[in-house]
Each structure stands twice: as structure tokens, then as C-alpha cells.
DRENKOL-180721 format. One line per 8 residues: number of its first residue (from 1); their letters; for each residue x, z, y of N, C-alpha, C, O, CB. Coordinates in Angstrom, 2 decimals, m for minus. Each point is the difference from the previous one (the first is absolute). Glycine has a CB too. Example, Ala and Ser with C-alpha at 12.3 -4.5 7.8 and 13.67 -1.06 7.14 Angstrom:
2
1	AS	13.19 7.80 m5.69 m0.89 0.00 1.19 0.90 0.00 1.20 1.04 0.66 m0.02 m2.93 0.59 m1.15  1.54 m1.97 2.22 0.82 0.06 1.19 m0.77 0.73 1.09 0.51 0.17 1.11 0.67 m2.32 m1.74
// end
This chain:
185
1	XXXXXXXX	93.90 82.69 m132.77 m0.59 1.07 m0.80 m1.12 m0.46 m0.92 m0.22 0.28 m1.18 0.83 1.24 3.00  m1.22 m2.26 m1.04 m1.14 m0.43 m1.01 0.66 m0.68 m1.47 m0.73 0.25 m0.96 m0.96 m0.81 3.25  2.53 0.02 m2.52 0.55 m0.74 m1.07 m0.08 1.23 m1.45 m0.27 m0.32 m1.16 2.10 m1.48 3.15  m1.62 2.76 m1.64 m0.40 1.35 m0.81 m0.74 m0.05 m0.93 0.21 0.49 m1.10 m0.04 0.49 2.65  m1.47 m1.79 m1.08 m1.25 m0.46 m0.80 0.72 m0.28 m1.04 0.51 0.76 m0.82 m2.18 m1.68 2.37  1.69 m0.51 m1.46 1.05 m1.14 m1.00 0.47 0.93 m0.54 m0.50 0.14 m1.12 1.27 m2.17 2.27  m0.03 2.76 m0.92 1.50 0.56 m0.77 m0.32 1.22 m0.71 0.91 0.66 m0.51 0.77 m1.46 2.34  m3.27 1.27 m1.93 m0.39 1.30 m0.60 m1.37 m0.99 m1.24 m0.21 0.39 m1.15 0.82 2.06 3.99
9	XXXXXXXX	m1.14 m3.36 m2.37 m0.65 m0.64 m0.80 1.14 m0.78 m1.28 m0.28 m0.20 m1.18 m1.72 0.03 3.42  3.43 m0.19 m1.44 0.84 m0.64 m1.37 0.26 1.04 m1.08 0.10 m0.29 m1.19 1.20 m1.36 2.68  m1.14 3.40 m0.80 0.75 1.13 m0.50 m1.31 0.67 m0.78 0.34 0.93 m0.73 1.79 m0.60 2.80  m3.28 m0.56 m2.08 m1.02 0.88 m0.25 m0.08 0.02 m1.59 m0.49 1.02 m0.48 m0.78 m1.48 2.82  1.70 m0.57 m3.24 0.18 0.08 m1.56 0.96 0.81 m0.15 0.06 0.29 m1.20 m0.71 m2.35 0.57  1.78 2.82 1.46 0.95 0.82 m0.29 m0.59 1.55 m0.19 m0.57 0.31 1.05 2.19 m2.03 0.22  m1.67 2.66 m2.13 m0.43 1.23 m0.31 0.74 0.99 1.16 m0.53 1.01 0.48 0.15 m1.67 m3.22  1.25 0.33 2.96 0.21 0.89 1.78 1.05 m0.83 0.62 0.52 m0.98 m0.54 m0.84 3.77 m0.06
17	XXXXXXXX	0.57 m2.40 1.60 0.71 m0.80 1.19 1.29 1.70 0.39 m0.26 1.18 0.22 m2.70 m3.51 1.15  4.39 1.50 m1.45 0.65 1.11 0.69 0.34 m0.92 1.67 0.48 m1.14 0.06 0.82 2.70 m2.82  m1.56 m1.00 3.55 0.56 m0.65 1.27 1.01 0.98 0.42 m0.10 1.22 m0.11 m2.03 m2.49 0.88  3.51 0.34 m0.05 1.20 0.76 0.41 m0.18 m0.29 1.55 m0.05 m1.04 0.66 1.77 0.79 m2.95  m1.78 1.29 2.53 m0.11 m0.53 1.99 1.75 1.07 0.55 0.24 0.34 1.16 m4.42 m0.22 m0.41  4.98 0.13 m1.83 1.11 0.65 0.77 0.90 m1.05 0.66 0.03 m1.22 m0.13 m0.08 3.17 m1.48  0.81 m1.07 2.41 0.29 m1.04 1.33 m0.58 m0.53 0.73 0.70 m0.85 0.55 0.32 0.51 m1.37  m2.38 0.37 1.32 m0.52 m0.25 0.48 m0.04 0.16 1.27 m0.65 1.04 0.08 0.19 m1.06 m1.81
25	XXXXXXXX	0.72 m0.31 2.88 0.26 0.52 1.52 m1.37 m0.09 0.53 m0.30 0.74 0.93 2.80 m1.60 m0.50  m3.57 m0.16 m1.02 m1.26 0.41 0.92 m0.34 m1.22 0.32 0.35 m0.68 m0.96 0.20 2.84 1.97  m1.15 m2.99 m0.03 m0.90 m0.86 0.71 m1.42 0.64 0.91 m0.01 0.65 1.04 0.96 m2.25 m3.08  m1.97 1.19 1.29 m0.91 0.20 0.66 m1.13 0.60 m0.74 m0.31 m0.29 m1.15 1.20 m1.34 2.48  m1.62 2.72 m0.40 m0.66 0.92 m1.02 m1.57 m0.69 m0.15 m0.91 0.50 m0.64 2.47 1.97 1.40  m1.59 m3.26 m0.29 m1.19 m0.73 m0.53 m0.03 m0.87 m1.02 m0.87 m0.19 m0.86 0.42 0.43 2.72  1.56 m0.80 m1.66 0.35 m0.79 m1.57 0.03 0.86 m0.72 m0.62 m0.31 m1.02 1.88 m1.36 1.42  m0.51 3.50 m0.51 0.00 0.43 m1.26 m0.94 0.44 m0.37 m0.20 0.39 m1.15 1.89 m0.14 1.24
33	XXXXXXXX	m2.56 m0.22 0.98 m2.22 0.61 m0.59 m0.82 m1.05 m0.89 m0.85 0.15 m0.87 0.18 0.94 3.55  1.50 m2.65 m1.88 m0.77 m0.77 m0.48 0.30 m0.19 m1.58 m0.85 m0.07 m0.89 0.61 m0.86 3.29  1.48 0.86 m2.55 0.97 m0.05 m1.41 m0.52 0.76 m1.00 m0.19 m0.50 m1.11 2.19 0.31 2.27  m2.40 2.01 m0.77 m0.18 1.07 m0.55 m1.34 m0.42 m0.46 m0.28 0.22 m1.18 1.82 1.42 2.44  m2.43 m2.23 m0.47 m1.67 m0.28 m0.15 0.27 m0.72 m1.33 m0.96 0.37 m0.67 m0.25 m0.74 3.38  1.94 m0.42 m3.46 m0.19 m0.90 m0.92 0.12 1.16 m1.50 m0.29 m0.38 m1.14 1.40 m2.15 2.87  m0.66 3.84 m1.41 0.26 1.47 m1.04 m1.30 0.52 0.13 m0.40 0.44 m1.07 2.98 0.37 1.47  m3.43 m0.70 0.55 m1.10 1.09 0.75 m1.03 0.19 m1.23 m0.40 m0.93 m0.70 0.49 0.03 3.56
41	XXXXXXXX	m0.34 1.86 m2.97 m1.13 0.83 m0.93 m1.39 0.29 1.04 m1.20 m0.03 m0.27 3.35 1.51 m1.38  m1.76 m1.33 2.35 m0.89 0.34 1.42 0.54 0.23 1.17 1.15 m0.38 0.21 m2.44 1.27 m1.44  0.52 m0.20 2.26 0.46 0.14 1.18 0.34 1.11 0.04 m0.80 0.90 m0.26 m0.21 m2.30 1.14  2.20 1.64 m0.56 0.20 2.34 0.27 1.22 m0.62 2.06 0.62 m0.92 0.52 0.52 3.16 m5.28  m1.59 m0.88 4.95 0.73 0.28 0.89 1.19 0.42 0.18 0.24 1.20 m0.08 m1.84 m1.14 0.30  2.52 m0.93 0.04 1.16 m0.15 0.12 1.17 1.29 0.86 0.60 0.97 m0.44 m1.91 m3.55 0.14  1.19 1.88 1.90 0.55 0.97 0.39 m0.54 m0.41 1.74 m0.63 m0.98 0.41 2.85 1.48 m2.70  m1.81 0.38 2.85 m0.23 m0.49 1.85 1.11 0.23 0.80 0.90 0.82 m0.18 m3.20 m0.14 0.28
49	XXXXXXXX	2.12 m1.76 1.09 1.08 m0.38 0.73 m0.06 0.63 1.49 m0.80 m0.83 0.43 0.90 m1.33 m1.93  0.09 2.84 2.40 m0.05 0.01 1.16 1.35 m0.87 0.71 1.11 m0.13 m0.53 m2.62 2.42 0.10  1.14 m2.78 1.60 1.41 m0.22 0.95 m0.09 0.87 0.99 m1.02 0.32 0.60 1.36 m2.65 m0.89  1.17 2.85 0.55 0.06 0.80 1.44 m0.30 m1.01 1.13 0.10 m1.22 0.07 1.77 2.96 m0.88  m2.25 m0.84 1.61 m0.29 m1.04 1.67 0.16 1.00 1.04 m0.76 0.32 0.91 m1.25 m2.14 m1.63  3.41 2.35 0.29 m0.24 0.95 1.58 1.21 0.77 m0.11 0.55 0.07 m1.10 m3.31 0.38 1.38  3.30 0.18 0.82 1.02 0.54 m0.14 m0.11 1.38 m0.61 1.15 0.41 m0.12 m0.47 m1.85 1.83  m1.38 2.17 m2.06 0.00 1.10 m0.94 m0.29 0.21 m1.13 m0.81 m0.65 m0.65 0.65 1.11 2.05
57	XXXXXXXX	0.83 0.52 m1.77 0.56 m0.10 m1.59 m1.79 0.10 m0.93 0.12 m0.20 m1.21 3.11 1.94 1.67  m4.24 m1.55 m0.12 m1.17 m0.38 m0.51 m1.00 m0.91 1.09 m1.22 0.17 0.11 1.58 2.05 m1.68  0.35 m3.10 2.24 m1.02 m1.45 0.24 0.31 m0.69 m1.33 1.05 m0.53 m0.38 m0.90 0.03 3.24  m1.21 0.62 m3.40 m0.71 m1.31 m1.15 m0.65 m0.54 0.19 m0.64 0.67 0.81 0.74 m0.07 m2.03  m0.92 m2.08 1.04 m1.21 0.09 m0.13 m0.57 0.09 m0.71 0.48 0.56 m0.98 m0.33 m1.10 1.97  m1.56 0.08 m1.08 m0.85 0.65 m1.22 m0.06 m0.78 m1.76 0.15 m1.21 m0.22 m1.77 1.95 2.66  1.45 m0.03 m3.15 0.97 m0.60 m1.24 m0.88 m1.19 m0.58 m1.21 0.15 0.15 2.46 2.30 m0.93  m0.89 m3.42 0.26 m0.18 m1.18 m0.72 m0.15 0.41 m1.48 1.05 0.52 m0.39 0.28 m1.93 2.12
65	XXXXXXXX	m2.00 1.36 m2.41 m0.18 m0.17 m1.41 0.10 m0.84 m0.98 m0.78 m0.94 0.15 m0.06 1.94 0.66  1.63 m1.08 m1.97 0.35 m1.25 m0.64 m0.24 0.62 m1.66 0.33 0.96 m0.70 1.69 m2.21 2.85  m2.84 m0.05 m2.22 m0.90 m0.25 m1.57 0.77 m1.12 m1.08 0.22 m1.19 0.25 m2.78 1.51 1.21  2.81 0.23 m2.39 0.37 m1.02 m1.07 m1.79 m1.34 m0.31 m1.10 0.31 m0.44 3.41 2.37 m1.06  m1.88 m3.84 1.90 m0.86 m0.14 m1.07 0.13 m1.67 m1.05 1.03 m0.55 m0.41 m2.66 2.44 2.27  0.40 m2.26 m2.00 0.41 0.03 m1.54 m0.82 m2.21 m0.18 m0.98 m0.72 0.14 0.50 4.91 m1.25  1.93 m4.12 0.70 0.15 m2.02 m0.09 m1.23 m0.28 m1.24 m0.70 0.66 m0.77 4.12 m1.20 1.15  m3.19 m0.74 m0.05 m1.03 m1.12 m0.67 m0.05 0.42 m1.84 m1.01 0.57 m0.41 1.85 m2.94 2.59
73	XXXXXXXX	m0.06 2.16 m2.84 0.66 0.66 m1.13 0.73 0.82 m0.33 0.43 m0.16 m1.14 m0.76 m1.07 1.06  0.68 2.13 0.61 0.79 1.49 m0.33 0.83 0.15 m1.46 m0.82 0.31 m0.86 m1.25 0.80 2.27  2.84 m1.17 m1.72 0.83 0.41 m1.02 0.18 1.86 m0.04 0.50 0.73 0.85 0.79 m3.43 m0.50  m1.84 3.03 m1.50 m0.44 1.27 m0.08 0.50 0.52 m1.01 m0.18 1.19 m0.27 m1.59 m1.55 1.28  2.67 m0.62 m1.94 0.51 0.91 m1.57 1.33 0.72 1.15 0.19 m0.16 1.21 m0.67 m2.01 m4.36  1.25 3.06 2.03 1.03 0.57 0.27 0.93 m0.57 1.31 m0.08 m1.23 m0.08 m0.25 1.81 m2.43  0.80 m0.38 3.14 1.07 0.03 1.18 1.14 0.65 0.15 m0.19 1.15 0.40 m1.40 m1.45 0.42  2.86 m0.03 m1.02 0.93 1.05 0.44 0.74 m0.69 1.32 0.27 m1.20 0.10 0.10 2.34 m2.71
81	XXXXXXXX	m0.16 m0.28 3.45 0.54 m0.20 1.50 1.15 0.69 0.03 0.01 1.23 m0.03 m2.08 m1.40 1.19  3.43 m0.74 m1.09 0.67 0.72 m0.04 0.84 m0.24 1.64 0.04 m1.03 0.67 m0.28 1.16 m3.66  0.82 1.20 3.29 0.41 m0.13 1.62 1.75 0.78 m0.12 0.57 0.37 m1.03 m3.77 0.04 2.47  3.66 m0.35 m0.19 0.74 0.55 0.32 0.50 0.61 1.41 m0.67 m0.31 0.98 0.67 m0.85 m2.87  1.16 2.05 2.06 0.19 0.36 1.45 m0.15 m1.41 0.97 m0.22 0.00 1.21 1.96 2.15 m2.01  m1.57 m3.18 0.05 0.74 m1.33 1.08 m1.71 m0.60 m0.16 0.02 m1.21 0.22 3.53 0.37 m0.93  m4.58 1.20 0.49 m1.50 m0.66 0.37 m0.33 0.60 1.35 0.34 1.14 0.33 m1.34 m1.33 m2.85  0.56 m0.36 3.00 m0.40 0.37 1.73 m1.11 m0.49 0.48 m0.73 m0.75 m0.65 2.82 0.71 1.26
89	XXXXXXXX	m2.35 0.45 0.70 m0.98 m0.20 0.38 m1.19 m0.73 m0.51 m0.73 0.74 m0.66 2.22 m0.30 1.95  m1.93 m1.74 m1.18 m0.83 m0.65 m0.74 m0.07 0.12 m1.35 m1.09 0.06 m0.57 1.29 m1.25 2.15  0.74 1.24 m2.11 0.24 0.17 m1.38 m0.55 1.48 m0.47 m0.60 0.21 m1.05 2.73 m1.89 1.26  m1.86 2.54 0.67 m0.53 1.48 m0.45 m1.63 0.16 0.77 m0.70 0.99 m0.20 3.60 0.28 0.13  m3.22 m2.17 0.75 m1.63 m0.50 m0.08 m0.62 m0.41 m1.09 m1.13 0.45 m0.18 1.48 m1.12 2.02  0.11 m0.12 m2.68 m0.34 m1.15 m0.74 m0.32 1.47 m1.20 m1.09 0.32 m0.48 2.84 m3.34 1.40  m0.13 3.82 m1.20 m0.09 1.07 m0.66 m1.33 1.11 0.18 m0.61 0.70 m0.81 3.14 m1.28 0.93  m2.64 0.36 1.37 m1.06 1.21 m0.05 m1.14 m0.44 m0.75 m0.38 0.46 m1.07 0.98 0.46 3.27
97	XXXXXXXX	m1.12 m1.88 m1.52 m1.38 m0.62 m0.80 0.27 0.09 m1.28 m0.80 0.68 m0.64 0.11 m2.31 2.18  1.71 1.07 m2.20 m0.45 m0.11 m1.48 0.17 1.48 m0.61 m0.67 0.32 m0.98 1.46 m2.97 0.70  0.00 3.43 0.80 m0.49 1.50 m0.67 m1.06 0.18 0.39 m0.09 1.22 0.09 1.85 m0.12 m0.20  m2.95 m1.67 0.52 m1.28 0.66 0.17 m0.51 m0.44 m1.38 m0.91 0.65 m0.51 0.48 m0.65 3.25  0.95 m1.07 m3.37 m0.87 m0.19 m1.11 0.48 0.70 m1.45 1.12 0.35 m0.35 m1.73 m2.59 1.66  m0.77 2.31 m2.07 0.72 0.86 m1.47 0.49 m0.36 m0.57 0.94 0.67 m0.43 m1.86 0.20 0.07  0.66 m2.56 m0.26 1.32 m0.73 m0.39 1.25 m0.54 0.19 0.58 m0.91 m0.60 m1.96 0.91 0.20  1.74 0.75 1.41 1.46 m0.57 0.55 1.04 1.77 0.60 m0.20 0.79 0.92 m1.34 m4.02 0.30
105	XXXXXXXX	2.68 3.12 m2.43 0.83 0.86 0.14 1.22 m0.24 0.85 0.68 m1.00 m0.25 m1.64 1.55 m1.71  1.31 0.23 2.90 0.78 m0.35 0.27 1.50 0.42 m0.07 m0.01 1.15 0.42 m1.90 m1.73 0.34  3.26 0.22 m1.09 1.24 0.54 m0.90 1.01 m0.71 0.64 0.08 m1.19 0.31 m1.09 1.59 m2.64  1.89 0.72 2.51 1.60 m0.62 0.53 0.02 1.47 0.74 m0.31 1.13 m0.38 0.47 m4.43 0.91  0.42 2.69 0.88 0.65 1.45 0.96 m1.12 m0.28 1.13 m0.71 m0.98 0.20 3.91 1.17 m0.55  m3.08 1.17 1.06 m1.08 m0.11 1.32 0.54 m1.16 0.94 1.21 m0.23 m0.01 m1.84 2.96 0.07  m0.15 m3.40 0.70 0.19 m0.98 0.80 0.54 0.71 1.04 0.21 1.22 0.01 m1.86 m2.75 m0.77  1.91 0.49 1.91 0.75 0.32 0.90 m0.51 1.44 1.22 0.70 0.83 0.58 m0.02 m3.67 m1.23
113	XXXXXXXX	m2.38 2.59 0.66 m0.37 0.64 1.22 m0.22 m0.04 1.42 m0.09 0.85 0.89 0.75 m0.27 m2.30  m0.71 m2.27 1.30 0.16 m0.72 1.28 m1.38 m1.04 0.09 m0.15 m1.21 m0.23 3.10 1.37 0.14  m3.86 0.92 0.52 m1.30 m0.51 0.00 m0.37 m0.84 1.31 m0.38 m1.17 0.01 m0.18 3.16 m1.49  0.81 m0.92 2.87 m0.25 m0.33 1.39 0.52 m1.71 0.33 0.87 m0.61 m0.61 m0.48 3.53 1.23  m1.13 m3.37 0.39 1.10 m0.95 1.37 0.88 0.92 0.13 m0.10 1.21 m0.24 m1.44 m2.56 1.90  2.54 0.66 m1.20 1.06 0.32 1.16 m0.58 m0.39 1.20 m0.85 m0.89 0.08 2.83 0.53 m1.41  m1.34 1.32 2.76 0.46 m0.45 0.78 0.77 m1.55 0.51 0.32 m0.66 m0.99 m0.68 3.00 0.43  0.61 m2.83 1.49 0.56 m0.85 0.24 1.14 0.67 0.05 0.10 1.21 0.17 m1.65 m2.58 0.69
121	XXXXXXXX	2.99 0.09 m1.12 1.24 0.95 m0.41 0.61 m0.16 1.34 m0.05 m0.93 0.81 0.52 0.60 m3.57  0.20 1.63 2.79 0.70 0.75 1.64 1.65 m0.08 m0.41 0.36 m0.06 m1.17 m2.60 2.34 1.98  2.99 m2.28 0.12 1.34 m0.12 m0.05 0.58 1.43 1.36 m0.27 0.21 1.18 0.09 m3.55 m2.13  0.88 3.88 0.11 0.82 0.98 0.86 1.51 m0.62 0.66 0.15 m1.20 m0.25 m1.34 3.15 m1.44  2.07 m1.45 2.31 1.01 m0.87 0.69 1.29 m0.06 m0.75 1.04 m0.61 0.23 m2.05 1.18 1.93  0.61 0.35 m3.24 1.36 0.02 m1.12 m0.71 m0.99 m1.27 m0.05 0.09 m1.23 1.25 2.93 1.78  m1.53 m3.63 0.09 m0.48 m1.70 m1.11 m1.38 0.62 m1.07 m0.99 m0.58 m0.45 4.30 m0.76 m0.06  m2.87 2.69 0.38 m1.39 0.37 m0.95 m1.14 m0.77 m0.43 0.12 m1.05 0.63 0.34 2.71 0.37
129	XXXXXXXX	m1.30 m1.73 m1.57 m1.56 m0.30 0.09 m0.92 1.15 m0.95 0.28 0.70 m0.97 0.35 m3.55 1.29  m2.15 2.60 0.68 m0.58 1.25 m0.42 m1.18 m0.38 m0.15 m0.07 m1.08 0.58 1.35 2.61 0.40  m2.38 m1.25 m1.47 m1.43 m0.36 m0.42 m0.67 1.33 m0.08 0.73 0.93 0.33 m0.17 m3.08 m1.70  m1.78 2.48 1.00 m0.85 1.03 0.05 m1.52 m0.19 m0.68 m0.91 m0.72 0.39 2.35 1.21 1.69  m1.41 0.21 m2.98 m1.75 m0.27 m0.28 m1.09 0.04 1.21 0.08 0.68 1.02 0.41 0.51 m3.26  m1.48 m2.07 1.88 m0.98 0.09 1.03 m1.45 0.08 m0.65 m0.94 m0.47 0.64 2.54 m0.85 0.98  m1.79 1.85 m2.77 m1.15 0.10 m0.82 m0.14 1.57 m0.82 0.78 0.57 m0.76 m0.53 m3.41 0.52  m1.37 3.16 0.67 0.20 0.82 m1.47 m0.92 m0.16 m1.41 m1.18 0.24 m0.26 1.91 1.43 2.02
137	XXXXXXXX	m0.18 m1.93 m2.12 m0.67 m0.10 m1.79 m0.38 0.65 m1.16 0.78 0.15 m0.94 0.17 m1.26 1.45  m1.98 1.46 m0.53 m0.22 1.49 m0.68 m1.04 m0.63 m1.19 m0.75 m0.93 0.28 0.94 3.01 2.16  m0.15 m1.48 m3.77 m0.57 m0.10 m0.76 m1.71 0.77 0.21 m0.35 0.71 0.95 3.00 m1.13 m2.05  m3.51 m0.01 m0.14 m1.49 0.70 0.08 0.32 1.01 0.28 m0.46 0.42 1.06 m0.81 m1.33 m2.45  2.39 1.98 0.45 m0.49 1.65 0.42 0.81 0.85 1.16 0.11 1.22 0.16 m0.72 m1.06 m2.74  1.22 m1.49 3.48 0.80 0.33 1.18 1.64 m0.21 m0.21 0.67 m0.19 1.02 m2.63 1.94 m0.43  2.39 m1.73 m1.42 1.69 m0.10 m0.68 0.44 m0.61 0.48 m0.86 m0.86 m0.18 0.88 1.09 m1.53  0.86 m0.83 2.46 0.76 m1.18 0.38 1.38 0.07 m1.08 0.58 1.00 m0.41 m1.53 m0.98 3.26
145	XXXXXXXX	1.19 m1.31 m3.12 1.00 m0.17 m0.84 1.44 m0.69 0.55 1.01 m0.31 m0.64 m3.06 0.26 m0.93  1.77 m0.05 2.83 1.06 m0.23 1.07 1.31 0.53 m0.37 0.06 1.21 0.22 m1.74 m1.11 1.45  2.97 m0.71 m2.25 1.19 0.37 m0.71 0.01 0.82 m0.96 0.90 0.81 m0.22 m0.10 m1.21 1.86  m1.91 0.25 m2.34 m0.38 0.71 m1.02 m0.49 m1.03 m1.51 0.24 0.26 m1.18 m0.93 1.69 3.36  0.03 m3.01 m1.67 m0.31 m1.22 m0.69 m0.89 m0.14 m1.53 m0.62 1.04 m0.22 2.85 m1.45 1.58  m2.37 m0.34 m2.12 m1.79 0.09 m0.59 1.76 0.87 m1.22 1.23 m0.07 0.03 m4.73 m3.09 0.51  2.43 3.85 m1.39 0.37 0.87 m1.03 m0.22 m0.67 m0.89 m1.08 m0.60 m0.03 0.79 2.44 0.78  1.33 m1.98 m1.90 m0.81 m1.12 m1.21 m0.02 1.06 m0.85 0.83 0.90 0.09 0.03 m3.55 0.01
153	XXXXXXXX	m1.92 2.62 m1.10 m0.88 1.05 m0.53 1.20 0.12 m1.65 0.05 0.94 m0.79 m3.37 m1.74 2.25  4.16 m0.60 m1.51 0.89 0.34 m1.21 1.25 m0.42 0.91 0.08 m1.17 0.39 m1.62 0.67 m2.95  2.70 1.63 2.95 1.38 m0.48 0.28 1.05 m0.41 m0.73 0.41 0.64 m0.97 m0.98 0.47 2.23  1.12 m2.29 m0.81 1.05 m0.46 m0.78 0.96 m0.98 0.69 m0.55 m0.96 0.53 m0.97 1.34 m2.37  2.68 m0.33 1.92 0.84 m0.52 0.69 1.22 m0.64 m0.41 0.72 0.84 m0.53 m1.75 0.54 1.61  1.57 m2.51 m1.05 1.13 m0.56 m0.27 1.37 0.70 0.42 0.15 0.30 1.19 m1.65 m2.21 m1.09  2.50 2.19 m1.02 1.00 0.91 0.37 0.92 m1.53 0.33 m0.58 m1.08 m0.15 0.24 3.96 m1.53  1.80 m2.81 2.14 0.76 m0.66 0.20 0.22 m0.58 m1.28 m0.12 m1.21 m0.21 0.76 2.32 2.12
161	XXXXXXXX	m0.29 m0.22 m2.81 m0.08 m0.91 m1.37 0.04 m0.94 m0.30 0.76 m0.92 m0.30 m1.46 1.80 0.06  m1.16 m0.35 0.41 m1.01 m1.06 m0.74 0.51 m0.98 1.14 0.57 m0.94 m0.56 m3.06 2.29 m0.72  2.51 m1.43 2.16 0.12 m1.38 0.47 1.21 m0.57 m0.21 m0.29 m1.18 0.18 m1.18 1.63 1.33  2.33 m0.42 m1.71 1.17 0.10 m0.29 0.08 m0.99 m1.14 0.61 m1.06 m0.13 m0.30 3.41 1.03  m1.09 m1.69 m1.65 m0.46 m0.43 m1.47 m0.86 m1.06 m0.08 m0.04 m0.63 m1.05 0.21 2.75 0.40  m0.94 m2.46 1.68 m0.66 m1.14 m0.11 m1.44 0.27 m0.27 m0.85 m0.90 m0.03 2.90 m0.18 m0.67  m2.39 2.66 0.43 m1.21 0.67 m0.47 m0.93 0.27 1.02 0.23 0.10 1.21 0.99 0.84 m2.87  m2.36 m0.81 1.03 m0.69 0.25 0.95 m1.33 1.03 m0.25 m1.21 m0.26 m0.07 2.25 m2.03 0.79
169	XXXXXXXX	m0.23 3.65 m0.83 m0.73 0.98 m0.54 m1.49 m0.10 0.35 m0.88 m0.05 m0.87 2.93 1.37 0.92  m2.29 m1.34 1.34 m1.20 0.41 0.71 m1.13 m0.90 m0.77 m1.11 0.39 m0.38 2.36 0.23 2.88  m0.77 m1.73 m2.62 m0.90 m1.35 m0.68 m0.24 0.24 m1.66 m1.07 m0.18 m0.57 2.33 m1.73 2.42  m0.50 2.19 m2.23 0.01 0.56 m1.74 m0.98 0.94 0.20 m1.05 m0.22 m0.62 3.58 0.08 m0.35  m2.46 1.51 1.92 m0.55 0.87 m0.46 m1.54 m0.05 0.20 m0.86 0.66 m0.58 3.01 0.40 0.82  m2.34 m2.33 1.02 m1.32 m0.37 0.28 m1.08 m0.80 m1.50 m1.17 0.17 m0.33 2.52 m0.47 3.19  m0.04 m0.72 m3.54 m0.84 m0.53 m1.27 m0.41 1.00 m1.02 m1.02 0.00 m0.70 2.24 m2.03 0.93  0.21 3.29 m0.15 m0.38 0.82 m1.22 m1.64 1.14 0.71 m0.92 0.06 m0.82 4.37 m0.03 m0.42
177	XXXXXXXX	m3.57 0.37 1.96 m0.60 0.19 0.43 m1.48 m0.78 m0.27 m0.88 0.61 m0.60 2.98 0.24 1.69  m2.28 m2.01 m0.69 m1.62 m0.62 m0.43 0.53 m0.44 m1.62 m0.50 m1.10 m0.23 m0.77 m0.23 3.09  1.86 1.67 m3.72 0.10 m0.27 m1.13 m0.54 1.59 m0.84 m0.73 0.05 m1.00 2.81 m2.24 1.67  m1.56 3.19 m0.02 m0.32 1.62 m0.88 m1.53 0.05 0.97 m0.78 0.66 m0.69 3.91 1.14 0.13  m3.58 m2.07 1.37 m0.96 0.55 1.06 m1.12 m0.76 m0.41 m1.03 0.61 m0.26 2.55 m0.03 2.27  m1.48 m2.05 m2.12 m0.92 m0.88 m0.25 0.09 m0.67 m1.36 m1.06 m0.29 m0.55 1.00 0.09 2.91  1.38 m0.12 m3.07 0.17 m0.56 m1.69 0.08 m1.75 0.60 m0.74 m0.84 m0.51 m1.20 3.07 m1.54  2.87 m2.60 3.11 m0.08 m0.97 0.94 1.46 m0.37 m0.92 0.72 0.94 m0.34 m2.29 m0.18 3.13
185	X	1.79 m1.56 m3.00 1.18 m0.95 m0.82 0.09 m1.50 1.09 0.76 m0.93 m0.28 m1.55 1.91 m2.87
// end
């Protein structure tokens, strides 16, 4: 994660940055805070985590709080983030933080909604397998976005088509976009 530095100090003569994080299945949500810190304007409050610890449907414990904050050099012109249903977990971390900041839009389709751990995975006797959230994840004003996933503030989505075609609407509409918004060529 740290390499970010490097790679936002090479990008920083660029008048905005579009980053594509679709497809993204996730890793680790500390790498995507640390990643996000190299965008940070400041510190805002993110979202909080409880884990269950108990067999009833409200054993939580008590909630954890998580802060964006903000790298050595920050890249602060324009941002577009673009995501999709197939970004997940870490990846829709990485997403949360950077919608905290004002320069960074984020565009495509809502992410997946797969914020929590799992469970360890269980097997039934008809070969099945099964998992279970074990977190709950709720934004500042309480919201959880749990199969619901970050909202990108401009939607736009690749039809079969376009792919078909070799196009790649979502990405066009991100340049035309910091081109009418900002005069970004």
C-alpha cells in the first residue's frame, strides 16, 4: 500500500485522475484506508463496525469507529471512481472513504453490498455450503448499506453491446464528464 505514495507523486502533474476499481472482489480493508489516505482532504468519519459475540440476534459489541485519513501528499484535483455490482468488500471500503472526499465522484453501478466478515464456511449433507455475516456496518447517520452497496452519485452502465463492441461506455462517460465539469482534455 504504501507504494501509492510513488504512484500519486508520478500522477500529481495530471489535472484529475479517473481510477477503475470495477471487478474488484476486495482484499483488505486496511490497505483500502491506507490507499484512500493518498485522495484525503481531511479526516471525516467514515462508518462503524460492530461484531456479534453471542447467540442473540442483538449481541454486538461495542462499535469501532473508522476515520479516513490523510497521506504524506494527497492528490486533491478532480477524481472519478468508477465501480460496479462485481466491486466488493474491500473494494467498496476503499469506495467508502473516497466518497468522503469532495473531489472524488463516484460513477458506474452500485457495488456489490458486501461489507461484513463472513462466518467460517459450513457445509449441509446435500454438499451445500453456507456462510453468514458476522459484522454490522453502519454508516455516520446509522444506514447500513449491506446488499445495498455505495451509490454512485452519476449512474452508468455497460449494456451487452457495448461490450460486445469493444466499448466502454462507463469510461467515456467518466472523461466526458471531467471534460464539461472541469474543461479537463
Amino acid at each position: 500500500p504504501s507504494q501509492i505514495d510513488q504512484i500519486i507523486e508520478d500522477l500529481n502533474q495530471h489535472p484529475a485522475i479517473i481510477l477503475d476499481i470495477r471487478n474488484n472482489g476486495g482484499g483488505s480493508d486496511v490497505f483500502s484506508a491506507r490507499i484512500a489516505s493518498a485522495f484525503a482532504d481531511g479526516e471525516h468519519f467514515v462508518y462503524t463496525v460492530q461484531n456479534r459475540n453471542g447467540p442473540n440476534h442483538d449481541d454486538f459489541e461495542s462499535s469501532r469507529k473508522y476515520f479516513t485519513s490523510v497521506g504524506a501528499k494527497p492528490y486533491l484535483k478532480p477524481v472519478i471512481l468508477l465501480a460496479d455490482r462485481f466491486t466488493a468488500s474491500a473494494g467498496e471500503i476503499f469506495g467508502l472513504h473516497m466518497n468522503a472526499f469532495d473531489h472524488v465522484v463516484l460513477m458506474g453501478d452500485s457495488t456489490a453490498g458486501d461489507y461484513s466478515d463472513a462466518s467460517n464456511r459450513r457445509f449441509l449433507p446435500n454438499g451445500w455450503e453456507y456462510q453468514y455475516s458476522i459484522q454490522k456496518f453502519l454508516l455516520p447517520d446509522g444506514r447500513s448499506l449491506e446488499g445495498i452497496g455505495n451509490v454512485p452519485a452519476i449512474y452508468s452502465k455497460n449494456t451487452k453491446a457495448d461490450i460486445e463492441a469493444g466499448t466502454d461506455k462507463v469510461l467515456e462517460e467518466a472523461m466526458e464528464y471531467l471534460m464539461l465539469e472541469y474543461g479537463i482534455k
